[in-house]
N, C-alpha and C positions, 0 to 999 in steps of 0.2 A: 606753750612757753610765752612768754611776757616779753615781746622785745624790750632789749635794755639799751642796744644804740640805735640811733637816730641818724640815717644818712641824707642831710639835706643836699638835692642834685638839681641840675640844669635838667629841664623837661626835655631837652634835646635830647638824654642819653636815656630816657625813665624806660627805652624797651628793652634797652642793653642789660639795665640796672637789673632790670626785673627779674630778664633770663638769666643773669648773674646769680641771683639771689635765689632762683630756683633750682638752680644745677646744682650750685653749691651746701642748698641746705640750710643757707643763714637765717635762722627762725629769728637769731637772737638781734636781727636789723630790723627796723623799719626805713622804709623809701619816702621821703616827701619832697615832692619836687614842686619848684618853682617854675613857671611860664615860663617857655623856651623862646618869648618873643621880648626876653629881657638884651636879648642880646644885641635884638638893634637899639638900644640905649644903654650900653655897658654903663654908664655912672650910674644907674641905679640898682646894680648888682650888689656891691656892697652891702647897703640898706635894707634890701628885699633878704638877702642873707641873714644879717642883723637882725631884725624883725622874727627871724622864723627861729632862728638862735634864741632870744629872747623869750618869745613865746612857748617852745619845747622844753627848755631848758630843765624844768622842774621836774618832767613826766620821765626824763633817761638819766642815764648812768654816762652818756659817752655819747656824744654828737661829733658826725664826721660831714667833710664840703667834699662832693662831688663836680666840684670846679675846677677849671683854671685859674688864670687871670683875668682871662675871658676878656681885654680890653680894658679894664681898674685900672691901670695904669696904679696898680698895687694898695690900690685904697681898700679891696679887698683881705688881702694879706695882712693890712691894720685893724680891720676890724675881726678878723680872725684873731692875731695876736692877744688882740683884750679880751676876748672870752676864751681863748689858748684853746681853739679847738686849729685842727688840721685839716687841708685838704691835698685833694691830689696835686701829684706834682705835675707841672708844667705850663706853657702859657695858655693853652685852651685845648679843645677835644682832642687836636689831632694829634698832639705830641703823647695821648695815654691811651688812642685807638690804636697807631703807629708807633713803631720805634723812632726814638729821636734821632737816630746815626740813617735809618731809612727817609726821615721829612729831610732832614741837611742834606742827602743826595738828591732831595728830586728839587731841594733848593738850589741847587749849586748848577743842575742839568738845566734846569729853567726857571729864573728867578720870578716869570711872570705866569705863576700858576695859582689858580683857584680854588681851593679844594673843597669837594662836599662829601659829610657823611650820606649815611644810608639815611639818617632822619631828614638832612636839610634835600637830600634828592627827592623822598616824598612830599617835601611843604615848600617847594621851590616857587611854585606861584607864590604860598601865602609870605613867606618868609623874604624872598628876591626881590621876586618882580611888585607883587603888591607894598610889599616892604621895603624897597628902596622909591618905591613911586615910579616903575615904568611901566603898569600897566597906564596911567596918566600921560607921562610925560617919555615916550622910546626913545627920542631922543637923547636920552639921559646913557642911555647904553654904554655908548662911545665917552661917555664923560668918567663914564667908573671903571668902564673894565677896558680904555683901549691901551692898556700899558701891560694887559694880560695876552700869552699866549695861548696856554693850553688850562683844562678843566681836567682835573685829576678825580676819581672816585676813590674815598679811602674806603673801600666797602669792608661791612663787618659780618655780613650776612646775604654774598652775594646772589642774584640770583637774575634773569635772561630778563625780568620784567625791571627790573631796577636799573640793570646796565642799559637795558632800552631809554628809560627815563633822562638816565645822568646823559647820553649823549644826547638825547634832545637838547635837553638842558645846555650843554657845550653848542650846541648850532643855535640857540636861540641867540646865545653870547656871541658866537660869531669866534668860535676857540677852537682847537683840536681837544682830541678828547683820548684818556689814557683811564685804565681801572689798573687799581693798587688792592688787591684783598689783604688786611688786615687782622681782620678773623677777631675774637676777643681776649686772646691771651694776651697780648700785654696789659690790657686793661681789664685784666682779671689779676694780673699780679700785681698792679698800682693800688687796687683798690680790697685785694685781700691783706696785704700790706699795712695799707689806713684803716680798716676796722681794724684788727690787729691791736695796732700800737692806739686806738680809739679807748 
């Protein structure tokens, strides 16, 4: 079968997507994802989106964003608008890996919490540490995160070697450390939803 829609996604999500796409059967998707290292410069989200909008456009029948806001501070949302394609709802991963009534509680339990997927706990060097500049600069630590308390794992696909990681991860920060499983049902029902109405 010929896929007819086009799911342009955040590299962050592409193994969820995938396993998505294979559980379900969606022949009639294709996945193309974007560099998950967009996001430490969210203004160029938009654009990179635009661009791949542009370029696909002629080949589907139905292009869907496997974003958020992801940081656009809704410039995304504009350039969605003008080529009237849709994406997932919310402001970034965690609000369509998690329930939104479960992120507002662990907002409201600790407003100074960090949270990583199961992608950003395996690329935590590339993504974190090299990516905010503390492999350079540690003293930088205490500049970003000393308003955090704790590191939460929203895990989607938990498992003894990844929760080992994310508390590393939480002591390198200098945080306490809590796992949340997630699982992918909500973000199986966000995004069978938007191919859907794609």
């Amino acid at each position: 079968m010929k896929p007819t829609t086009l799911i342009i996604a955040c590299g962050a999500i592409a193994h969820e997507l995938v396993e998505l796409q294979r559980r379900n059967g969606w022949e009639h998707a294709r996945v193309q994802c974007l560099p998950a290292d967009l996001h430490n410069t969210p203004k160029k989200i938009a654009g990179a989106v635009e661009s791949a909008i542009r370029e696909h456009r002629p080949q589907f029948d139905h292009i869907y964003v496997a974003y958020g806001d992801c940081g656009t501070g809704g410039k995304l949302d504009a350039v969605l608008s003008k080529w009237g394609v849709e994406r997932l709802p919310g402001a970034h991963c965690y609000d369509f890996f998690a329930r939104p009534d479960h992120l507002a509680a662990l907002a409201e339990q600790e407003p100074g919490t960090f949270y990583l997927t199961d992608f950003l706990t395996r690329h935590f060097e590339r993504l974190v540490i090299r990516g905010l500049g503390l492999d350079r600069h540690p003293e930088l630590r205490d500049e970003y995160f000393g308003n955090y308390r704790r590191l939460v794992l929203l895990s989607q696909a938990p498992s003894a070697e990844l929760t080992g990681q994310a508390r590393a991860h939480a002591e390198t920060l200098g945080l306490d450390f809590e796992e949340h499983v997630t699982g992918l049902r909500h973000f199986e029902r966000a995004l069978r939803m938007g191919i859907a109405h794609a």
